[in-house]
C-alpha positions as CSV (number, residue, x, y, z in Angstrom):
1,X,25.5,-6.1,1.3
2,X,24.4,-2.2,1.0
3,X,20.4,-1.4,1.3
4,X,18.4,1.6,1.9
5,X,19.3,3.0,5.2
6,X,15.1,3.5,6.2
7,X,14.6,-0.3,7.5
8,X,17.4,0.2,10.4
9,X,17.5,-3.0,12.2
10,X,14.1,-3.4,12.2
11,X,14.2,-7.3,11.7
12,X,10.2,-6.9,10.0
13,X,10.9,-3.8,8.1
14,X,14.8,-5.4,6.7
15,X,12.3,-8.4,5.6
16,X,10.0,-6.1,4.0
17,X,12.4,-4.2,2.4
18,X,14.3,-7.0,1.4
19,X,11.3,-9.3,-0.1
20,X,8.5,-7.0,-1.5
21,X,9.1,-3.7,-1.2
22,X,9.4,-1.8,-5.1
23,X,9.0,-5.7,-5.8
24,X,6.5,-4.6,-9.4
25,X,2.8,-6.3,-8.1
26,X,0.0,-7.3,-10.8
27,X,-2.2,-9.4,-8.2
28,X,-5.1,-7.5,-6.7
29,X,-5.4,-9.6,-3.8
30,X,-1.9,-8.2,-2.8
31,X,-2.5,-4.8,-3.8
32,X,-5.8,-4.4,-1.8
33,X,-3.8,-6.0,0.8
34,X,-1.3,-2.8,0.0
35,X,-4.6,-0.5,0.7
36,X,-5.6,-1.3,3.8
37,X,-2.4,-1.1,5.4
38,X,-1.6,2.0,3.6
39,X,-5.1,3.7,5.3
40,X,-3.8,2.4,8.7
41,X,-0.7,3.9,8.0
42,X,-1.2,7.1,7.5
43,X,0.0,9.3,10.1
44,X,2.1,6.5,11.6
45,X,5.1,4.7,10.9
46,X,5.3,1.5,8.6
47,X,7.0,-0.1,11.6
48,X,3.8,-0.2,13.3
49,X,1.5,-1.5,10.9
50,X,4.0,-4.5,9.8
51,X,4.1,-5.3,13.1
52,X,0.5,-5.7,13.4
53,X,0.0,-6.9,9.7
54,X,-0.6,-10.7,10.7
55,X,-3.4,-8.9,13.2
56,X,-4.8,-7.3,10.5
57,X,-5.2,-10.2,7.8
58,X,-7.1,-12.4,10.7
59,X,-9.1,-9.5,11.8
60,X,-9.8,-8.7,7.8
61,X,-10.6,-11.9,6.2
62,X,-7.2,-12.2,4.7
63,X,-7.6,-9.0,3.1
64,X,-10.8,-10.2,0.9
65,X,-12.3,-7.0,-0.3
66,X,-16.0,-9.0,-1.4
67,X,-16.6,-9.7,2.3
68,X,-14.9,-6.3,3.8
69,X,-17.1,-4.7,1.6
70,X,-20.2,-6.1,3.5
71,X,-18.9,-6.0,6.6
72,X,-22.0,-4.9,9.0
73,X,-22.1,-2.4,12.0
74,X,-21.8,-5.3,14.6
75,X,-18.4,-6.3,12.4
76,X,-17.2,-3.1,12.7
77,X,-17.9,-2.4,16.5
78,X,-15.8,-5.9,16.7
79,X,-12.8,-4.8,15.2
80,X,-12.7,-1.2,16.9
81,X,-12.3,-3.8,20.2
82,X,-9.2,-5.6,18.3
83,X,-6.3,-5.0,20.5
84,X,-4.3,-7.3,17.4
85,X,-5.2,-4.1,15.1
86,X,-5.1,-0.2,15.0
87,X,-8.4,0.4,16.5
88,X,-9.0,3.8,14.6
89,X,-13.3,3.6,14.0
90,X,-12.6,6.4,11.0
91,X,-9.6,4.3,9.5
92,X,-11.9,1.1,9.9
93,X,-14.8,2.5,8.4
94,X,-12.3,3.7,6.0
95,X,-11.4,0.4,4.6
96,X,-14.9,-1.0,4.0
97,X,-15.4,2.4,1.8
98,X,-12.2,1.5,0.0
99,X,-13.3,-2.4,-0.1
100,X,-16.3,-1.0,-2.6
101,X,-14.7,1.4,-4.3
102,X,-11.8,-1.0,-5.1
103,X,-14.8,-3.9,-6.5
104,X,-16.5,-1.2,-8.1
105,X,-12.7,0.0,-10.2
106,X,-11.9,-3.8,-10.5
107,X,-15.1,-3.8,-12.6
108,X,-14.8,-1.0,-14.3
109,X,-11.2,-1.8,-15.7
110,X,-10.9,-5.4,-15.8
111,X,-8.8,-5.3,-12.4
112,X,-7.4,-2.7,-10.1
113,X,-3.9,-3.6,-11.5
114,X,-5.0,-2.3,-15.0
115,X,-6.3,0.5,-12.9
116,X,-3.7,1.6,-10.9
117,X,-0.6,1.0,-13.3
118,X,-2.6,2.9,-16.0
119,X,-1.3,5.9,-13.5
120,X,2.3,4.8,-14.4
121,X,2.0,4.0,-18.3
122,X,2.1,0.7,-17.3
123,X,5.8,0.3,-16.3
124,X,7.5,1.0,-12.9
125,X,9.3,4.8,-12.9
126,X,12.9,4.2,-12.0
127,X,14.3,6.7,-9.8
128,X,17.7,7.6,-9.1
129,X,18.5,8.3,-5.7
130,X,21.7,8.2,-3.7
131,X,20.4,8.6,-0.6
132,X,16.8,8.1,1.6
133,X,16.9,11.9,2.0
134,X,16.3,12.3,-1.4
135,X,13.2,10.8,-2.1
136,X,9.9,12.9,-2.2
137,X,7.1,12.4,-0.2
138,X,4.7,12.6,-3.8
139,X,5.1,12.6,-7.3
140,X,3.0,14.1,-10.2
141,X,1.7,10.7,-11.0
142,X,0.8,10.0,-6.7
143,X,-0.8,13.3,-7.1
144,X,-3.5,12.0,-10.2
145,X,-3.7,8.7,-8.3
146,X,-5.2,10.4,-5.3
147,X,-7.4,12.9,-7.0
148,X,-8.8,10.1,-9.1
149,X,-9.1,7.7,-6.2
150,X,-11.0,10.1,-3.8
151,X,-13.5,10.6,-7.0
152,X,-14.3,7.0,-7.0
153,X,-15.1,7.2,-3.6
154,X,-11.5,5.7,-2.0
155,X,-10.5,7.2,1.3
156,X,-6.9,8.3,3.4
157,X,-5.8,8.4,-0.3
158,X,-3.4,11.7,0.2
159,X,-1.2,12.2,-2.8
160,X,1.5,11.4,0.5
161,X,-0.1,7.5,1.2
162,X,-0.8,6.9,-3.0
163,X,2.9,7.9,-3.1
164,X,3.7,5.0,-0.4
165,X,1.4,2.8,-1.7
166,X,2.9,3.3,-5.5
167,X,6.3,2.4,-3.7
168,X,5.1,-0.6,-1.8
169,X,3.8,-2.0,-4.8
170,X,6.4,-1.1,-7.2
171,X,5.3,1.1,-9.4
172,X,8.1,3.0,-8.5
173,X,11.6,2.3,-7.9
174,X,12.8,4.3,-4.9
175,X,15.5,1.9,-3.4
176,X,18.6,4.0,-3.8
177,X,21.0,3.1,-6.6
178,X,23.7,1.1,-3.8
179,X,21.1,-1.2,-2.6
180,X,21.3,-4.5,-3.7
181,X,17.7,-4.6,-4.5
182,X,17.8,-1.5,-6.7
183,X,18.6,-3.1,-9.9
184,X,16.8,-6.7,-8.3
185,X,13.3,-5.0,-8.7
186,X,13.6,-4.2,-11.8
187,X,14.2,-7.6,-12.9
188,X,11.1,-9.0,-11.7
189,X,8.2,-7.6,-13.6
């Protein structure tokens, strides 16, 4: 069975790969779960933050944006002391910003699904790659994503982590064209 070549033998990232990643996503719990690890990822490797994921969702209330949002100084003095997490106080803060900016667009558009896919027409982008070494870094479309998120008041929204995020979530297609979940994901929608 051929995949991407970027999960190695990384048992957690073959998983991830294998299960949800490109997988189309509609559910905003899931996709604000795709947030906050996306703002602990940047400027480290996904390997890292799935292995502290399960850390994260008991440290974050399972991901719940309504009570992240409120989280208090004491709360966040806590979690900067949670060896189970990435104890980065800018990233932390960073996710109770993005906690009320993401209730605030969920608002606005009915959910942060409508939101976000709106960036996409509404349909995953299929790419065509042959290889990992060919996908970008950004897209045109991760590029509006970011400029529009950090004017609703999201942070570590680089056009570089909305283009992860958009491929965590699936609304692109970046497995390469030999991977048995290239034509999978597009399946499920």
């Amino acid at each position: 069975m051929e995949r991407c070549s970027w999960p190695g033998k990384n048992e957690l990232m073959v998983r991830y790969h294998d299960e949800e990643w490109g997988v189309p996503c509609y559910d905003d719990q899931k996709l604000f779960e795709f947030v906050v690890l996306d703002t602990f990822q940047a400027g480290l490797s996904w390997a890292i933050v799935l292995n502290k994921r399960e850390g994260f969702r008991q440290a974050f209330d399972n991901f719940n944006p309504q009570k992240i949002a409120n989280y208090s100084e004491k709360k966040i003095e806590e979690l900067i002391q949670d060896k189970n997490i990435i104890r980065n106080r800018l990233k932390i803060r960073g996710t109770v910003k993005n906690a009320q900016a993401f209730l605030k667009a969920q608002k606005e558009f009915g959910s942060f699904a409508s939101y976000l896919w709106g960036f996409v027409n509404d349909r995953p982008i299929i790419n065509h790659y042959l290889q990992d070494s060919d996908i970008g870094a950004t897209s045109p479309e991760s590029d509006a994503m970011s400029k529009d998120m950090k004017k609703r008041g999201f942070t570590f929204c680089g056009s570089t982590v909305c283009y992860a995020f958009m491929q965590g979530a699936g609304l692109v297609n970046d497995h390469v064209v030999s991977c048995f979940r290239y034509k999978e994901v597009q399946g499920i929608v």
